[in-house]
N, C-alpha and C positions, 0 to 999 in steps of 0.2 A: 712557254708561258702564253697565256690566252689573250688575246687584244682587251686594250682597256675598254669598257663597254661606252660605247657610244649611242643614243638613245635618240632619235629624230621623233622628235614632239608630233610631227605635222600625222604622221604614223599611224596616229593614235585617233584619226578624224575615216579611215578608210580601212577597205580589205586586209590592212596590214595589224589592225588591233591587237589581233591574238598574238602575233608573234612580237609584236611592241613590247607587249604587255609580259609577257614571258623573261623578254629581255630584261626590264627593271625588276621582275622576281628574281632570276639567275643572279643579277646585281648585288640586290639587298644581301641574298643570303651569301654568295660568296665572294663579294670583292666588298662591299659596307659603301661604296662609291660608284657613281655613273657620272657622266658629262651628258647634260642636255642641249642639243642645238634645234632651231624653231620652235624655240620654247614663247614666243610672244612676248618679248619685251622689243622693243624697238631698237633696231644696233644705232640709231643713232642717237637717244638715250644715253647708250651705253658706249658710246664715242665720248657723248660731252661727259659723263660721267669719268671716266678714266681723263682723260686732259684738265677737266678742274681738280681732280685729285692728285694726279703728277706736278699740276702747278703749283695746288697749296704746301703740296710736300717742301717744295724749291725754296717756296719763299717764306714759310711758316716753320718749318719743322725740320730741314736737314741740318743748320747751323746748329741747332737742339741735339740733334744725334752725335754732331764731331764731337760738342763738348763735353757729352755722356761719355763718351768712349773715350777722351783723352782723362775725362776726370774716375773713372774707372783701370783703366793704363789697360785700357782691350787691343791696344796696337800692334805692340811688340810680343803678347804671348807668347808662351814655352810651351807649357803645357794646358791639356781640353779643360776648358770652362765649362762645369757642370751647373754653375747657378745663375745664369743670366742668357737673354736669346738675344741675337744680332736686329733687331728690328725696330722701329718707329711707329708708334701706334699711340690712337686716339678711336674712343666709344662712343658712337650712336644710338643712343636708346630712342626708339617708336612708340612701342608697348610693353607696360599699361601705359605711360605717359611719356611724353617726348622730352629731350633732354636739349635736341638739336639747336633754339634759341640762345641757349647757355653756354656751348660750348665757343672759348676765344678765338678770334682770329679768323673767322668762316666768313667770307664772303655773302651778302645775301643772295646771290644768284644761287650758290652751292647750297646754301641751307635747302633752297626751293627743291634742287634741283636732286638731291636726295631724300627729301621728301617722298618727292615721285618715283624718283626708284624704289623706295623702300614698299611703298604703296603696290606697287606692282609682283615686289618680290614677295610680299606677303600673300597676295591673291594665288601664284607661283606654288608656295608653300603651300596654301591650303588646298590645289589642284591635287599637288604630288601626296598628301595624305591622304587623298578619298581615293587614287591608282591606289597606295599600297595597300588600304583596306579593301578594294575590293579582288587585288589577288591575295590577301589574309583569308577573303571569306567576310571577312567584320562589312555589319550595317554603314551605309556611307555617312560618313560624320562623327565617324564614333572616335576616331584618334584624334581630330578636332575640339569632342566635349571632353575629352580624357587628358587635354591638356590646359583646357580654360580654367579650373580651379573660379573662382568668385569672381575675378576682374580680367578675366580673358587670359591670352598667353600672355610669357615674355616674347618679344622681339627688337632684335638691337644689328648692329649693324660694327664690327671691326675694322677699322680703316687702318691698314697696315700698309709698311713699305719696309721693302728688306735692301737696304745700301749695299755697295761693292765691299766683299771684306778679301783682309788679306792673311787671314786665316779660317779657310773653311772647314778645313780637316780638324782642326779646333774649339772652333765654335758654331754651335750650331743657327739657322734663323730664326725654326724656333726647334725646341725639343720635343722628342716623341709623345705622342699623350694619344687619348680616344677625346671625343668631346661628350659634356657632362649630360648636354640638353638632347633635342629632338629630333630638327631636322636643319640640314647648313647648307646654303644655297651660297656659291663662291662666284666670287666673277675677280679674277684675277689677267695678269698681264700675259700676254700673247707672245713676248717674244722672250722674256727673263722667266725659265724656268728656275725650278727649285723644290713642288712640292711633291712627295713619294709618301707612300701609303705600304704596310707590311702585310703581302700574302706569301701566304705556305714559307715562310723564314726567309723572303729576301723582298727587300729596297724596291718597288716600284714606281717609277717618274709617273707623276700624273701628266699628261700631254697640255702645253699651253694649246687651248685654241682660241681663233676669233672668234668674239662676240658667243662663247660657248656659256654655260651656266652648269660649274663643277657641283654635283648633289654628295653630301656623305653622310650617313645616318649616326646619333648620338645614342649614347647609354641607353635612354631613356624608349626608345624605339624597342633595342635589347629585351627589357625589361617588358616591357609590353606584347614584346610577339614570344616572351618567353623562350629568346633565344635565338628562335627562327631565323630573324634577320639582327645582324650583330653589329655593333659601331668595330670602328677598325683603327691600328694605333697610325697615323701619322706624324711628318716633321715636314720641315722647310730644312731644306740646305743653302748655307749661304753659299753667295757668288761671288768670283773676283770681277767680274766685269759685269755692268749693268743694275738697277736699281728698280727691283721687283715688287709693282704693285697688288695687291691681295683685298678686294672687300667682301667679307665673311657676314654673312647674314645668318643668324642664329634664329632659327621659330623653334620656343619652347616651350613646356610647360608654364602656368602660371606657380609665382609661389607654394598657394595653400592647395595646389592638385594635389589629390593622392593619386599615385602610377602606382602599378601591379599588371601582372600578368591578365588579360586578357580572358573572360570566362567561358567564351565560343572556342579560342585557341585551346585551353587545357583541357576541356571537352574531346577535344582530338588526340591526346598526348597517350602516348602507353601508362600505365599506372605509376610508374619506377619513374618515370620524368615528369610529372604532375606539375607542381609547381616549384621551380628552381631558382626562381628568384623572390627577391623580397617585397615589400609591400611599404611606400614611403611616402613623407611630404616632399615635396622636389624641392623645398627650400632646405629642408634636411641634408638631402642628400649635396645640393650644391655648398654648405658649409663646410662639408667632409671632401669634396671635391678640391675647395680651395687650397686644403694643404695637400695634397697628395694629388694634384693634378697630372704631375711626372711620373707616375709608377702605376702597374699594372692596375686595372679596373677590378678584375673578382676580388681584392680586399676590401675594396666599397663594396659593391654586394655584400659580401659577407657581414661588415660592418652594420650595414642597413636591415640586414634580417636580427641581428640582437639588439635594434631598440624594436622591428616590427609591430610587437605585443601592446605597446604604447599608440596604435597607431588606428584611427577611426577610419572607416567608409565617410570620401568626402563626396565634394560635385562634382561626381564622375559621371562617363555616360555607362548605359547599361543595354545589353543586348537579350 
């Protein structure tokens, strides 16, 4: 099996472009994930960040977790828990509008101070869409206006912790799935592994690293490069030992976007593969998403091509 791709940002400023650049193409199309390191967020950002996060975990949220799982009886199970994931989590919403003042219990240094990470991750995002459009071929900016819809993207921020369980084989941290949105910038913990990604039919560990920024492309990416580049199913496995920090930053579509294939990409396509995907509102598609988050992707597509007909040219970009 091929090393997980590792992507040095800095790469991408000198003589090494082309093959930089080749490397997150190889990525997209066949692993759906890359690890970025010198990606310009500051590790020490990303120090405080991870230690206010571990602490509010301590003091905010883990006593929440025992009582969940004794009031669920997840202790002592027999047999695999298919409808619930081992973890602890609470939602950041950025964009369109911030949710962060609202949410209880936050410390105001931590509000600030995800703030700024988010501000940063989003710049991040919007770097790594104009790379993949310009190894698509697409005008730079196009994946950009192709997900603003009227009031910009979504972007929101997952603050997850996955506790010691003592049945891993069991229960999963979380279950298999693709993600529904765009693009996912993770910064997760260095030393408690757990997340694996499925190529060619087997479980691959994504590698914790310092101060790395885990990328993994959503549906919606799929949908646009008309395949080319494919979201990929992942899981979390839970751990007997150690308590595994995870924060997922989603850049996505807005709402009222319509996604569709790409008009430059199918211009390139043999006849027989034209257009294979379908043509939708992303708020559509994410209502269909919510119940079928756990099972494979192409029945969504499929789903999303029998309302298509319904479906206008919105504020997309155009090439």
């Amino acid at each position: 099996m091929a090393n997980f791709p590792v992507v040095n940002m800095e790469n991408l400023n000198g003589s090494e472009r082309g093959v930089t650049m080749e490397k997150i193409n190889d990525a997209c199309e066949n692993w759906g994930f890359f690890e970025l390191v010198n990606h310009g967020i500051p590790h020490e950002l990303l120090d405080k960040v991870e230690k206010m996060t571990k602490d509010h975990y301590k003091k905010c949220m883990e006593q929440r977790f025992k009582e969940m799982v004794a009031a669920k009886a997840l202790e002592g199970v027999k047999a695999e828990v298919t409808d619930i994931d081992w973890e602890s989590t609470f939602f950041l919403r950025h964009r369109p509008t911030s949710n962060i003042s609202e949410i209880p219990d936050l410390e105001e240094e931590y509000r600030e101070l995800m703030k700024d990470f988010a501000s940063k991750l989003e710049k991040l995002a919007e770097e790594l869409l104009d790379l993949l459009c310009e190894n698509l071929g697409l005008e730079k900016g196009y994946l950009k206006k192709a997900f603003n819809g009227s009031k910009g993207p979504n972007f929101g921020t997952k603050v997850s912790n996955y506790p010691p369980c003592p049945t891993p084989d069991l229960i999963k941290g979380l279950r298999a799935h693709t993600d529904a949105g765009g693009i996912i910038l993770l910064f997760q913990d260095d030393k408690v592994s757990g997340l694996q990604l499925l190529k060619d039919g087997e479980w691959i560990d994504v590698p914790p690293m310092r101060h790395s920024i885990v990328i993994n492309l959503g549906d919606q990416i799929e949908v646009i490069t008309n395949g080319k580049y494919k979201s990929v199913m992942h899981r979390v496995i839970a751990q007997t030992d150690g308590t595994r920090m995870s924060l997922a930053s989603f850049y996505n579509p807005g709402n009222d976007a319509v996604i569709y294939p790409a008009p430059t990409l199918l211009e390139k396509e043999p006849t027989e593969k034209e257009q294979s995907y379908p043509k939708f509102v992303f708020d559509d598609y994410m209502k269909l998403y919510a119940g079928l988050k756990f099972q494979a992707k192409e029945p969504r597509f499929e789903a999303m091509k029998a309302v298509e007909a319904n479906v206008g040219l919105g504020p997309v970009a155009t090439v």
